[in-house]
N, CA and C of each residue as an Amber inpcrd file, in Angstrom:
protein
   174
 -68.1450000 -34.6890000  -0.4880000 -66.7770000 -35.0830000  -0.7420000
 -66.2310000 -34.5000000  -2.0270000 -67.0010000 -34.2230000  -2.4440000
 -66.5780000 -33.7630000  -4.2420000 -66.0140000 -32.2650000  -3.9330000
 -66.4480000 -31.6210000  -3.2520000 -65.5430000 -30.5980000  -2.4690000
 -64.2350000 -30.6300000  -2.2350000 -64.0900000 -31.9970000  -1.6080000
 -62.7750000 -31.6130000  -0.5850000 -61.5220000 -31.9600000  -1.6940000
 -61.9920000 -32.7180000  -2.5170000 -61.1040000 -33.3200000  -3.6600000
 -60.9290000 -32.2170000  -4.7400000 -62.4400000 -31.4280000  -4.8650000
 -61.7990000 -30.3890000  -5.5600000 -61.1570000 -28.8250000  -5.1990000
 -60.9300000 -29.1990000  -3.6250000 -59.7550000 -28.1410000  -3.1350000
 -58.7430000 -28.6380000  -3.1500000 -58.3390000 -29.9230000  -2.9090000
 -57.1650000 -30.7110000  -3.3010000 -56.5410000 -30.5790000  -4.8350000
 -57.2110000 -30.9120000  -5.3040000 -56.6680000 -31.1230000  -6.8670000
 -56.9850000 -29.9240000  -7.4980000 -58.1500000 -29.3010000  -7.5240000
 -58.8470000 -28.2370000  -8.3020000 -59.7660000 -28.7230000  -9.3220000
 -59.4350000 -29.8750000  -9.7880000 -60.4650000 -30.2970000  -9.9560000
 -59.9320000 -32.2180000 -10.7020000 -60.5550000 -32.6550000 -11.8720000
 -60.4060000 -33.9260000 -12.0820000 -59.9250000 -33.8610000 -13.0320000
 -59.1030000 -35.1170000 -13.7170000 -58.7530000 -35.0950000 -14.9160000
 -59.3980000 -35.2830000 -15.3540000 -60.2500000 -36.6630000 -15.2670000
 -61.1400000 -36.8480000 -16.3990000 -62.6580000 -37.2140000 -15.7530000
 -63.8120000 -37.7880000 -16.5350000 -65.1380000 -37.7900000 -16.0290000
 -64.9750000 -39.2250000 -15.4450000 -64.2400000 -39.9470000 -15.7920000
 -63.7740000 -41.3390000 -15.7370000 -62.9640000 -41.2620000 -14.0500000
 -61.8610000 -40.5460000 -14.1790000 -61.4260000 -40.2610000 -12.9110000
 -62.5030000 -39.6210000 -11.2710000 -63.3990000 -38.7760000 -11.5480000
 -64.9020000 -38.3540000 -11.0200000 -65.3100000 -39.3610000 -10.7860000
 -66.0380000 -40.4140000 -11.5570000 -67.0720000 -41.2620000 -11.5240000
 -66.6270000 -42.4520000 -10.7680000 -65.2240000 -42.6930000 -10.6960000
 -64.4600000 -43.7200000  -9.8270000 -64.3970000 -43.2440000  -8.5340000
 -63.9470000 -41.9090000  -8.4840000 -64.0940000 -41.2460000  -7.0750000
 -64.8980000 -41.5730000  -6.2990000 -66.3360000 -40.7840000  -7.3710000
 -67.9100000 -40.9930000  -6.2540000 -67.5330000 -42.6460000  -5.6560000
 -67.5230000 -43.2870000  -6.5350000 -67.8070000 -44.6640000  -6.5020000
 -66.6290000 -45.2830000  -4.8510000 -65.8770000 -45.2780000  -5.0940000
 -65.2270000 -45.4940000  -3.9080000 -65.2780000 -44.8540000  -2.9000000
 -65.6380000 -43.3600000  -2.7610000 -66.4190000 -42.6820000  -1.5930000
 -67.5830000 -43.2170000  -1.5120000 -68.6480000 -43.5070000  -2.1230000
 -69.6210000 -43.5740000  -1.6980000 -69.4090000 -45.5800000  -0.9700000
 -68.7140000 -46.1930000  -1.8850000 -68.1060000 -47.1960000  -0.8150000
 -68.0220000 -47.0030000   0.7340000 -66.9300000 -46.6690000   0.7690000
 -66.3500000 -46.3520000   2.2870000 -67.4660000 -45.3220000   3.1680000
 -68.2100000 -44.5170000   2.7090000 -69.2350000 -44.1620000   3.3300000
 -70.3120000 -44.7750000   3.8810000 -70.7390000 -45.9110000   3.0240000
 -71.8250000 -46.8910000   3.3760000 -70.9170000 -48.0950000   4.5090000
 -69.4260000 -48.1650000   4.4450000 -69.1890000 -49.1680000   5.3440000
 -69.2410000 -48.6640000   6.4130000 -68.6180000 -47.0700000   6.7020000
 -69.0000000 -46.2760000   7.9900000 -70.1040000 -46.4030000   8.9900000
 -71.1560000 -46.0230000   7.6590000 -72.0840000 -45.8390000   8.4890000
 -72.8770000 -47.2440000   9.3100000 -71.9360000 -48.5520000   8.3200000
 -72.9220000 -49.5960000   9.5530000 -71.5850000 -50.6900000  10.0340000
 -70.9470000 -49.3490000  10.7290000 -69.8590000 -49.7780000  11.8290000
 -69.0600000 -51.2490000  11.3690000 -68.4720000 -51.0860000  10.1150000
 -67.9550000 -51.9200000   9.7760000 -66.3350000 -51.5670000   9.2880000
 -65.0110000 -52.1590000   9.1770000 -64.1200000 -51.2580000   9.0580000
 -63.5880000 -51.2450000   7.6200000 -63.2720000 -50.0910000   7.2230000
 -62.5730000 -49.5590000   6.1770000 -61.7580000 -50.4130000   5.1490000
 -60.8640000 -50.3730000   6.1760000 -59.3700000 -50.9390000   5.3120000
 -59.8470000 -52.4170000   5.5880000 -60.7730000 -53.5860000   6.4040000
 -61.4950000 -55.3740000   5.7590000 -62.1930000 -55.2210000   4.3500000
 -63.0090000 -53.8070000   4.7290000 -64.1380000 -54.1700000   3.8790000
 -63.4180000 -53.9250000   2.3910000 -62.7830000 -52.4790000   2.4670000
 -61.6660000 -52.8090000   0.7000000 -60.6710000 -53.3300000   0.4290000
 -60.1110000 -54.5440000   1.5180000 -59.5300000 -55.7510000   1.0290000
 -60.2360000 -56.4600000   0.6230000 -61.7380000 -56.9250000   1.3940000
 -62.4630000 -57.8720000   1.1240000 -63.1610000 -57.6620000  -0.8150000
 -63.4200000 -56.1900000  -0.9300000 -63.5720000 -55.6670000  -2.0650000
 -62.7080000 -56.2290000  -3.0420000 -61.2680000 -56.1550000  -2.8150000
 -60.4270000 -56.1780000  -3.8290000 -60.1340000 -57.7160000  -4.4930000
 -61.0200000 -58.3600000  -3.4980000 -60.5900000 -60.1380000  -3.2660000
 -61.8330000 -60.6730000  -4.0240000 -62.7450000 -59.5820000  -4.1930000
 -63.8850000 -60.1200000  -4.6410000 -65.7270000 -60.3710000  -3.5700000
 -64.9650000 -59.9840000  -2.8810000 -66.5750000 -60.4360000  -1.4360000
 -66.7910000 -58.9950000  -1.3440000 -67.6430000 -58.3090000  -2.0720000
 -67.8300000 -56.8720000  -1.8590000 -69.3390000 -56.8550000  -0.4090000
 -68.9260000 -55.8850000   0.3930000 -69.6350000 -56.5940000   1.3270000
 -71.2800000 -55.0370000   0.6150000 -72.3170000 -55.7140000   0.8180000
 -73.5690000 -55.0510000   0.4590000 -74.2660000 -55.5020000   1.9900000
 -74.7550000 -54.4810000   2.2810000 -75.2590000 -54.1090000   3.2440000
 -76.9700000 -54.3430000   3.2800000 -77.4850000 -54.5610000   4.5680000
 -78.9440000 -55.1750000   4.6640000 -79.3570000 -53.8180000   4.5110000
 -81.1240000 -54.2450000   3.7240000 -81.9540000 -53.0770000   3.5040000
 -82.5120000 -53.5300000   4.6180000 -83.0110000 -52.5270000   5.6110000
 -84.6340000 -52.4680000   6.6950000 -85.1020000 -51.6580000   6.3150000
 -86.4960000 -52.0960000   6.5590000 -87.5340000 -51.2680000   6.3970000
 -88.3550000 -50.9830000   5.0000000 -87.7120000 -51.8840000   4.3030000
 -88.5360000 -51.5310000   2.6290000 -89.7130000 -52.6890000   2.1970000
């Protein structure tokens, strides 16, 4: 993803602006992948119930 943002923009303003990025991509990536939706899970985020996802297998 750090790609596509830096064909968009060219790049970041700041390391602060980057590090929020990852952070909310890597959000919405982990809700993807366990079929959960987008736009509940970062309301539910914004409300405070950040949803964390089950470990298997450890």
């Amino acid at each position: 993803m750090i790609k596509v943002k830096e064909k968009i923009s060219g790049c970041f303003a700041s390391l602060k602006g980057a590090q929020m990025f990852h952070r909310i991509r890597g959000f919405i990536s982990t809700v993807k992948k366990n079929n959960r939706s987008v736009f509940e899970e970062l309301r539910n985020a914004i409300r405070g119930k950040v949803y964390l996802p089950e470990i298997i297998g450890c």
